[in-house]
C-alpha positions, 0 to 999 in steps of 0.5 A, a space after each residue: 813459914 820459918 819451921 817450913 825452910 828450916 824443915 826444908 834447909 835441913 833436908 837438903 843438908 841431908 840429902 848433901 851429907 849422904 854422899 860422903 857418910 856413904 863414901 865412910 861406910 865403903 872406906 870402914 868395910 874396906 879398911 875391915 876387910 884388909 885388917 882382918 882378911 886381907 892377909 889372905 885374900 884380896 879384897 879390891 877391885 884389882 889386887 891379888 890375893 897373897 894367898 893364890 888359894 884364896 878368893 878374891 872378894 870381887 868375884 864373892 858374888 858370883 859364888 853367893 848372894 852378898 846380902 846372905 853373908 850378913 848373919 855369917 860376918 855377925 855371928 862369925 865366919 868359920 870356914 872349912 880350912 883350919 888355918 882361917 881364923 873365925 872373925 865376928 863384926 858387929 851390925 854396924 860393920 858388917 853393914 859397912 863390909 856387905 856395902 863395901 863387898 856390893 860396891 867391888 863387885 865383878 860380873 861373872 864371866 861367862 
């Protein structure tokens, strides 16, 4: 009976810490985003892009699939303009990026 409620007490501390471990994840991906790619693009759900040729990440899903960055953002992003740096991530942050990027989405407007 007592290995019963710890197993149960510890479950549900789990299942209360997720919320907040999701919330860091989303603010690490963003914190990413702004450190390496902000300078260009705009990269929340309502800023400007400091360039105005850049992409604002809020509409990235409507030109690709987001889970389909994933090898890109590891292996390292390079781009058809030379004047964009090649940035790579390790798994943890582009877990972090992919979900911060799902998290802003905008749906297409048709």
């Amino acid at each position: 009976m007592t290995a019963r409620i710890a197993l149960l007490t510890a479950a549900c501390l789990l299942t209360a810490a997720l919320p907040a471990l999701a919330d860091n994840d989303l603010k690490r991906g963003k914190q990413l985003l702004q450190q390496k790619c902000g300078p260009c693009h705009a990269v929340s759900k309502n800023d400007e892009s400091p360039r105005k040729d850049a992409l604002a990440f809020r509409t990235l899903g409507q030109r690709y699939p987001i889970d389909s960055l994933e090898e890109s953002l590891g292996e390292g992003i390079m781009s058809g303009h030379p004047d964009m740096p090649e940035f790579s991530f390790d798994a943890d942050e582009v877990g972090d990026i992919i979900a911060y990027l799902k998290s802003i989405q905008q749906p297409s407007q048709k």
